[in-house]
N, C-alpha and C positions, 0 to 999 in steps of 0.2 A: 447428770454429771455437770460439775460446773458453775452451779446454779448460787448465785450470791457471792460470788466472787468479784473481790473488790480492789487487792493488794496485786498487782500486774506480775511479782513475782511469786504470786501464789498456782503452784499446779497440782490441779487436778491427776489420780489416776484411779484404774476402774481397771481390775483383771478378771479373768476369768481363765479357764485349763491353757486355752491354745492362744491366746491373744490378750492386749494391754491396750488402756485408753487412755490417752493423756490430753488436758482441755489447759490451756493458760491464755493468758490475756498479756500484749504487747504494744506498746505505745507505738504510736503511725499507720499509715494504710495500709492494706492487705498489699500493694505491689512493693511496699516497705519489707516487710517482713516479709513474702515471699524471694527477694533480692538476698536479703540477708542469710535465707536459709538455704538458697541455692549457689550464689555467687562468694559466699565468705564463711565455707567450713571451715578454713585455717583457723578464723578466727574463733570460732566458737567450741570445734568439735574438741575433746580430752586427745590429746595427742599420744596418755598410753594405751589408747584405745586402738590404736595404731599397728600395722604389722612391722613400721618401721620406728619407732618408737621415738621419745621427744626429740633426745640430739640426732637423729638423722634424719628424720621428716621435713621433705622440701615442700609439701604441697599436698593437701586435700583439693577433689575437685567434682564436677558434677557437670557432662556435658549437654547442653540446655536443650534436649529435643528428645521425644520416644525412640527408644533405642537405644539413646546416650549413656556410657559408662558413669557412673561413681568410682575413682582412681584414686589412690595417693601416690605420691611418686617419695621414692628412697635414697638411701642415697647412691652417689653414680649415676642418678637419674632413672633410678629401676621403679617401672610401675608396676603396679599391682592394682588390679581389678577386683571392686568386691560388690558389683553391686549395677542394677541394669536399671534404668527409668523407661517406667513403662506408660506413663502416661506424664505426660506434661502440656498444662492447662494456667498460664503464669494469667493472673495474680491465687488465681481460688485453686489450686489442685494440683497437687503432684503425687505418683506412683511410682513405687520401686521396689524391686528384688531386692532382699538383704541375704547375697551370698557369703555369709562369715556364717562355720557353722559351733557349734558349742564350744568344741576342742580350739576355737579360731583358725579352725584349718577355709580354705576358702570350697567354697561349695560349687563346682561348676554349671550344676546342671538347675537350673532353675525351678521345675519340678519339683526340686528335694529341697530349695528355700524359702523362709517365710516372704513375708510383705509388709512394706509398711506404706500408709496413704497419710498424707496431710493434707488439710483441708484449711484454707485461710479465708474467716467470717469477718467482713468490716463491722464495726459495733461505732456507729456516729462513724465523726471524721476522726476521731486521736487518736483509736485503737483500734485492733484485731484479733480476734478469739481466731487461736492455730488450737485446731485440733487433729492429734496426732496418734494412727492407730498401726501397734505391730500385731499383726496378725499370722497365722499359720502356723505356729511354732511346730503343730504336728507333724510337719512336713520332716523334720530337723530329729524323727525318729526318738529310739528311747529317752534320749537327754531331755527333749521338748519344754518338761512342766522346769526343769530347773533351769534350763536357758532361758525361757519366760521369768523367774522369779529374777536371774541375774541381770537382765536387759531392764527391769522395773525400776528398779534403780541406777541402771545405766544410763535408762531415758532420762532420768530425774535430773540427774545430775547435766545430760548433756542440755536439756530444756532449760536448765537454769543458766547455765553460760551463753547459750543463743538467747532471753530473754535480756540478761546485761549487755551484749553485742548489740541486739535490735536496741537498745535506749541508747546505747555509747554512740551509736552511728546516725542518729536520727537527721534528717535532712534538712538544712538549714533554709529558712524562708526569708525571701529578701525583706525588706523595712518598708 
């Protein structure tokens, strides 16, 4: 997977029954691009992706330690938890529960939701291969294989506006 890829907004993906793989390539260093995908989901993530939807959505978030919620907060300031970090390893690795289940109802029990891991490969100093896996979907019971085919292109799409984020946002070197 992956393999001759040239164009930074080109992604890769790789399904199979219970799990999806996604490989793209992003301009700056792995602690680049790990910033951006932990610290600026507003900016990137599809906001009708949302439980709160575009016009009331105050705030996607990700608290930066094992343990830490994935949140958005609604409006009146109502959070809503969807989602647990289970490993956090800044710049190369992060892990998390993806408690949203088919129905979008939220899934409490961890157990019964899938996973997704990214992995951030520095490639030279300009770029970084994120490769990005959701996995478990069995967990997520009968819907599973059509949950998997709807998140394949959910990833797609959300991959593609975190790849314009990481380039929009790149960090300025002094002269």
């Amino acid at each position: 997977m992956g393999q001759g890829m040239t164009d930074p907004t080109d992604i890769r993906q790789d399904v199979d029954r219970f799990s999806l793989r996604c490989s793209l390539l992003v301009p700056g260093s792995a602690e680049h691009a790990f910033g951006v995908f932990t610290d600026e989901l507003t900016d990137w993530w599809v906001t009708e992706y949302t439980w709160s939807g575009p016009d009331a959505l105050a705030e996607l978030g990700m608290e930066p330690r094992a343990g830490g919620m994935l949140y958005e907060i609604g409006p009146y300031g109502f959070r809503s938890d969807w989602g647990r970090v289970l490993t956090w390893d800044p710049p190369r690795r992060l892990v998390f529960v993806w408690q949203i289940g088919p129905d979008r109802a939220p899934v409490p029990d961890p157990a019964r939701a899938s996973e997704v891991e990214v992995l951030f490969l520095p490639e030279g100093s300009a770029r970084t291969r994120v490769e990005l896996e959701h996995r478990h979907f069995d967990r997520h019971g009968e819907a599973a294989e059509g949950y998997r085919k709807a998140l394949t292109a959910g990833w797609h799409e959300l991959l593609t506006r975190y790849v314009a984020t990481v380039s929009r946002h790149q960090p300025t070197t002094p002269a």
